[in-house]
N, C-alpha and C positions, 0 to 999 in steps of 0.2 A: 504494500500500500504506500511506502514510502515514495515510489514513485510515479504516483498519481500526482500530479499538479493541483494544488486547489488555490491557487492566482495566475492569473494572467492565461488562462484559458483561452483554446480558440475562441468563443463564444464570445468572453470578454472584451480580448482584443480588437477581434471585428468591431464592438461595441466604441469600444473605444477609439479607433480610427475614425468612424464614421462623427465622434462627437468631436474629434480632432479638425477634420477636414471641416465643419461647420463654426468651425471656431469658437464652441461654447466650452467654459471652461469648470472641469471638476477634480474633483479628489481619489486616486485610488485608494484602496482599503482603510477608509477613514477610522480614525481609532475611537468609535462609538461599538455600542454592544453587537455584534454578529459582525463585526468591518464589514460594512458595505464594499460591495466592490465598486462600484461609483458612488459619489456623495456630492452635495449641494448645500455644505454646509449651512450659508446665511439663510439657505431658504428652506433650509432641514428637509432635503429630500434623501431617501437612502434606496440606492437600485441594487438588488441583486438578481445576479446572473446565478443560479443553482445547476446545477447536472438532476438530471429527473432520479437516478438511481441512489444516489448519495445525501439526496433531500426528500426522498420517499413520493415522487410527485405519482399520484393513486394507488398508494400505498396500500389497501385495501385490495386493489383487482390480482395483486402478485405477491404478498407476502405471504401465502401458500407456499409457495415455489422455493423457498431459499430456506438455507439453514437455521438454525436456533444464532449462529453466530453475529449471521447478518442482521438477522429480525433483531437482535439487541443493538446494534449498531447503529442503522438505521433508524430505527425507535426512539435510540439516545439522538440523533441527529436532527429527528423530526423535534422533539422537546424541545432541545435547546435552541432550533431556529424560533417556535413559539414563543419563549421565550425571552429572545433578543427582539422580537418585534412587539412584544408587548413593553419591555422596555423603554423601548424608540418610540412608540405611541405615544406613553405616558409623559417622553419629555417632549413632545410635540412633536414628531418626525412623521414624515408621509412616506410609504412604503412602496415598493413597486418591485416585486417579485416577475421576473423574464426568466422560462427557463428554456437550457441550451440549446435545446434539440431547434425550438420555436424560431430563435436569432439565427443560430446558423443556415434555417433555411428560409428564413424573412427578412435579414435585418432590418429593413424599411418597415417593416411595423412594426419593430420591438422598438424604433427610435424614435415611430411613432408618438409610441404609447410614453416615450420621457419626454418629447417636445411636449406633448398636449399637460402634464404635469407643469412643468416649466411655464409655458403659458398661463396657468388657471394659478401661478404664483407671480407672475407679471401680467397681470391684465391690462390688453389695449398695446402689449409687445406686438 
């Protein structure tokens, strides 16, 4: 597992390139609860880019399938994102969970969905 990447992901990067080349500027793994892999500080925005297997995304449809090992793993991983976003809520942060699979074959609508954020914190941008 140690050589699983968990920054700077293809997913990520992409993301990040495309926020490059628009010239908007943010924060990599900002040191708020869960490091955001993008951040927006002043305007307390936190984006993560998740992998669906490693943040349990329909956790429910496939943890049949795996071992006791993973299911703990997993399970700890799902909590603790709950967690860190309930954190971030409570200090006023708005949330915006993209996961990988989604960016890599959309990016145009995963950057969407951070402009349109962005906007509804500068109105009239």
């Amino acid at each position: 597992m140690s050589r699983i990447k968990s920054k700077n992901t293809k997913p990520e990067t992409i993301i990040f390139e495309v926020l490059r080349l628009s010239k908007i500027k943010f924060r990599k793994h900002y040191p708020v609860p869960g490091k955001p892999d993008i951040a927006f500080p002043k305007l307390k925005i936190a984006v993560f880019i998740d992998g669906e297997f490693w943040h349990g995304k329909d956790f429910n449809d496939w943890k049949e399938k795996i071992t006791h090992f993973w299911l703990d793993k997993i399970g700890k991983n799902i909590t603790r994102d709950k967690k860190n976003f309930n954190l971030l809520k409570k200090a006023g942060w708005t949330i915006l969970r993209l996961w990988g699979r989604d960016v890599v074959k959309n990016p145009t609508k995963a950057y969407s969905k951070i402009l349109k954020l962005l906007e509804k914190s500068y109105p009239g941008a």
